[in-house]
N, C-alpha and C positions, 0 to 999 in steps of 0.2 A: 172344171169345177174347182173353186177356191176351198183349198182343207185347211184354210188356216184357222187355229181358235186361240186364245186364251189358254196358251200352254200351263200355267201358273197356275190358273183356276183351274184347269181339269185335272194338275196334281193335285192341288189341294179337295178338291171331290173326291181323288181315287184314294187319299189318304183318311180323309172323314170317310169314305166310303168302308174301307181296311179295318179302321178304330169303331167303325157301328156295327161292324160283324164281329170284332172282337169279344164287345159287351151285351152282342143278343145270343149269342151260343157259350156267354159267361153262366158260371153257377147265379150270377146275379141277376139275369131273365131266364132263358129258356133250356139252360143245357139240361137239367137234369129231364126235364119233359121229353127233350129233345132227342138225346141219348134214350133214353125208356122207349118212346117211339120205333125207334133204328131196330128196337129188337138185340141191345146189346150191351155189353157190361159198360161201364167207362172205362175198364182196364182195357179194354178192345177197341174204345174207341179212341184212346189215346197213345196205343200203341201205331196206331196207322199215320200219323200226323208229322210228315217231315217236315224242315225247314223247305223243301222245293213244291212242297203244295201251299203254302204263303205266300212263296213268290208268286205261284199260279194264282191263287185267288187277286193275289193285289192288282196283277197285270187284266184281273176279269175286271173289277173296277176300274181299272185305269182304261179298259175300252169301251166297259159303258157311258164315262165320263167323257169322254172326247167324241162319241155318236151323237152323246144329247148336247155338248157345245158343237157339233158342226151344224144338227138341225138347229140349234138355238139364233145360230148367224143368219135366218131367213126369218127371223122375226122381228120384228123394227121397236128394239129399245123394250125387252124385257121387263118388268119387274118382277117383283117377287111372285106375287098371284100368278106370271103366264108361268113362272120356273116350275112352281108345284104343280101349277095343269099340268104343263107339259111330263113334267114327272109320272104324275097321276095315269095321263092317259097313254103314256109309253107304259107302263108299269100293264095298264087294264087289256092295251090292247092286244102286246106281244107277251110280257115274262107270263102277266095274273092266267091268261087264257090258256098258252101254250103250256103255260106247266099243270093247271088244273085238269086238261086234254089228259096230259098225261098221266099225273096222278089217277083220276079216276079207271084207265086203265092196268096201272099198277097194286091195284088193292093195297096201298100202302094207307094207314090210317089217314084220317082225313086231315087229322089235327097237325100231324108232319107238315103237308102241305100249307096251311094257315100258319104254323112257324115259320117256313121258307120263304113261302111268299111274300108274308107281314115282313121280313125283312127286305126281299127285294123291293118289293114298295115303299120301304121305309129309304132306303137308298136312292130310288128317284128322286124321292120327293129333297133329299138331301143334295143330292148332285143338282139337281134343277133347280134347289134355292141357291146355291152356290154359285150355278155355272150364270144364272142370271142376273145377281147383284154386282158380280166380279165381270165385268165383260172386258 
């Protein structure tokens, strides 16, 4: 199997990818919902937040980004429309499913889940317009 992708374009994915989580868990969309959700102050939730859970998160985008550019490479000449399918139906079939599986056995509100999700789906659809325009 060829792993090679568009190393440039799946940083710049895993980096939009980084910068769209940054301003959906902003005071300027959903933290404070989000936080309320959790069940916890934001004195609590912002005492947990090191600089090496950053890294971790960036390095999770930066492996979703390079998954959906190596499936990307089996598709013949991309555009924008297959990037966002593809986003869409990575998003529907693995994160949206697998994690709704699980929320619903976590009685965690359900609205949490619609915030996490609505991000990682927002991130597909990110990374797959990216990964497709840039090849």
């Amino acid at each position: 199997m060829d792993w090679s992708v568009n190393y440039v374009a799946v940083l710049v994915a895993a980096v939009a990818i980084f910068m769209l989580g940054g301003l959906w868990y902003s005071p300027l969309l959903f933290a404070k919902h989000w936080v309320a959700l959790q069940g916890k102050s934001p004195e609590e939730m912002r005492g947990g937040a090191s600089p090496s859970l950053y890294v971790q998160v960036f390095v999770c985008g930066l492996v979703t980004a390079w998954v959906m550019g190596l499936l990307m490479r089996h598709m013949p000449e991309p555009g924008l429309h297959h990037g966002l399918l593809i986003g869409a139906l990575l998003w529907l079939g693995f994160a949206g499913a697998t994690s709704y599986g699980t929320a619903l056995f976590s009685f965690k509100p359900k609205m949490l889940w619609v915030i996490d999700s609505g991000f990682n789906l927002a991130s597909f659809l990110l990374a797959g317009a990216i990964l497709s325009i840039w090849r």
